[in-house]
C-alpha positions as CSV (number, residue, x, y, z in Angstrom):
1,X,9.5,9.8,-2.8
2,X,6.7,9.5,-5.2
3,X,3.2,9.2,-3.8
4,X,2.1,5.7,-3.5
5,X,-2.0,5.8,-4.1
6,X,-2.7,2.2,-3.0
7,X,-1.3,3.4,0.9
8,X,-4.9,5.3,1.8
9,X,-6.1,1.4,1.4
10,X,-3.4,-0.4,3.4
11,X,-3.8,2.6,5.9
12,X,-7.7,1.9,6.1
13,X,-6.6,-1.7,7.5
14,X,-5.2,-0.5,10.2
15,X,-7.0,-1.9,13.8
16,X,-9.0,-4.4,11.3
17,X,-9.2,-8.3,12.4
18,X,-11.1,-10.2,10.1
19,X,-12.1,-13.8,10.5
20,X,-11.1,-16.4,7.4
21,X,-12.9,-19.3,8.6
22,X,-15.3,-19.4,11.5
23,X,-15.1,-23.0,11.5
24,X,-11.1,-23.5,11.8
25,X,-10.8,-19.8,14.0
26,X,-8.3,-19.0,11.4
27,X,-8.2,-14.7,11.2
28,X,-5.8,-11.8,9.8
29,X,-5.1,-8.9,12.1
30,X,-3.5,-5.7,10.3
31,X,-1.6,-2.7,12.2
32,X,-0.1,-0.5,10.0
33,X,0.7,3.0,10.4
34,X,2.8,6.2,9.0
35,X,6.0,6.9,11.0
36,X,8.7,9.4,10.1
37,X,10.8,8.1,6.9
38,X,14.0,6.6,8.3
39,X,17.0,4.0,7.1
40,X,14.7,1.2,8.8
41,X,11.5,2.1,6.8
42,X,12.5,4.2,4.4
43,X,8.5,3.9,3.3
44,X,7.2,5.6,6.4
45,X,5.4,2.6,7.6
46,X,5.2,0.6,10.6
47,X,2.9,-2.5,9.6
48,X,2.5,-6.0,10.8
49,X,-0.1,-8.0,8.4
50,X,-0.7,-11.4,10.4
51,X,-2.3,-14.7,10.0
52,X,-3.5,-16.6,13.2
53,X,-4.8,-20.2,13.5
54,X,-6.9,-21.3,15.6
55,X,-4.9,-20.8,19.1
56,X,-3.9,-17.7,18.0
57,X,-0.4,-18.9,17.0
58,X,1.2,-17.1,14.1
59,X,1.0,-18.6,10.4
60,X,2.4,-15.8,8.4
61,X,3.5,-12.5,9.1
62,X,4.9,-9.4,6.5
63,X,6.3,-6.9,8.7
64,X,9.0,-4.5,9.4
65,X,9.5,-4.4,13.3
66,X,13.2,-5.6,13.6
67,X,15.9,-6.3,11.5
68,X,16.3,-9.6,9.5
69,X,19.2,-12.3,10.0
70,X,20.7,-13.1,7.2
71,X,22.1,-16.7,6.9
72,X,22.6,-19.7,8.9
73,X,25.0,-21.6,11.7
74,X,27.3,-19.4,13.4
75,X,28.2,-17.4,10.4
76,X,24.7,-15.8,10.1
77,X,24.3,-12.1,11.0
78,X,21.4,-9.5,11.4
79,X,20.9,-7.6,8.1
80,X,20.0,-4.1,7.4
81,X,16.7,-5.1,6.1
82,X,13.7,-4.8,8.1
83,X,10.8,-5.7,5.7
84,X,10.5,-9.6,6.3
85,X,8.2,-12.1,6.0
86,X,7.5,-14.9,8.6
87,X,6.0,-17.9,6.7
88,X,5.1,-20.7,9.5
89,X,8.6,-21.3,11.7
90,X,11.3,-19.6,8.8
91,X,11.6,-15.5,8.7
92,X,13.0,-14.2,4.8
93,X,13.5,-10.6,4.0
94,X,10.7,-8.8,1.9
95,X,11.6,-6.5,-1.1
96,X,9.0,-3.4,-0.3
97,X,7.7,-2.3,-3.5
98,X,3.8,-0.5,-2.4
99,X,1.3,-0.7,-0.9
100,X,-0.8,-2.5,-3.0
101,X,2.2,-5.2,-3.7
102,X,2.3,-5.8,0.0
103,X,-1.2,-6.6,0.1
104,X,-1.0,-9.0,-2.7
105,X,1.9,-10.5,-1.3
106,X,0.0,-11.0,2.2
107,X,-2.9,-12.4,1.0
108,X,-1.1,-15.0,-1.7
109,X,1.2,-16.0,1.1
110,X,-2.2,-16.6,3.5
111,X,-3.6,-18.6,0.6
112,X,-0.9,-20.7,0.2
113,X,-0.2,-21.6,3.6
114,X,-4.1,-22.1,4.1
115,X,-4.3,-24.3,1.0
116,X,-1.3,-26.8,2.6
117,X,-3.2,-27.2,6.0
118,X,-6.2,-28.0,4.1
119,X,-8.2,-25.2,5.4
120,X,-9.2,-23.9,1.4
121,X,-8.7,-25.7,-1.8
């Protein structure tokens, strides 16, 4: 696997917590960490990249800590994939490029969903 030079900064996240607005108590919490490369992150990574509002529920989420189910109605079935994003109440499987795309991702994603409950414009 080729060496990924944006990880040292997603790495440098890890523990951080870091307030978006003081005056809403939203805030993003990052845990990301290396783990031994297997068929569930094949990147060596176990990260959770998270979005709280103001009681501390969970806005968005990019993250790889169980597997993603794939569909709907009876039919659906838990997928192989394992990078997923949770966007408010719906949970969609992440394509896991780098480092530095999962950061981009993340933070347009926070925007976004800030932007609709009128927290930023």
């Amino acid at each position: 696997m080729e060496r990924d030079p944006s990880l040292d900064a997603l790495l440098g996240l890890d523990g951080q917590v870091f307030v978006i607005n003081p005056e809403t108590g939203h805030w993003v919490r990052f845990v990301v960490r290396r783990v031994p490369a297997t068929d569930s992150k094949p990147h060596g990574l176990d990260y959770s990249l998270t979005l709280h509002g103001p009681h501390g529920e969970r806005l968005v989420g990019f993250d790889n800590a169980h597997a993603v189910r794939k569909g709907s109605g009876p039919g659906r079935r838990t997928g192989a994939a394992f990078d997923h994003k949770h966007r408010l109440r719906t949970v969609r499987p992440y394509d896991y490029r780098d480092a530095a795309a999962l950061l981009e991702d993340f933070w347009a994603e926070v925007d976004a969903v800030l932007r609709e409950k009128g927290v930023i414009r």
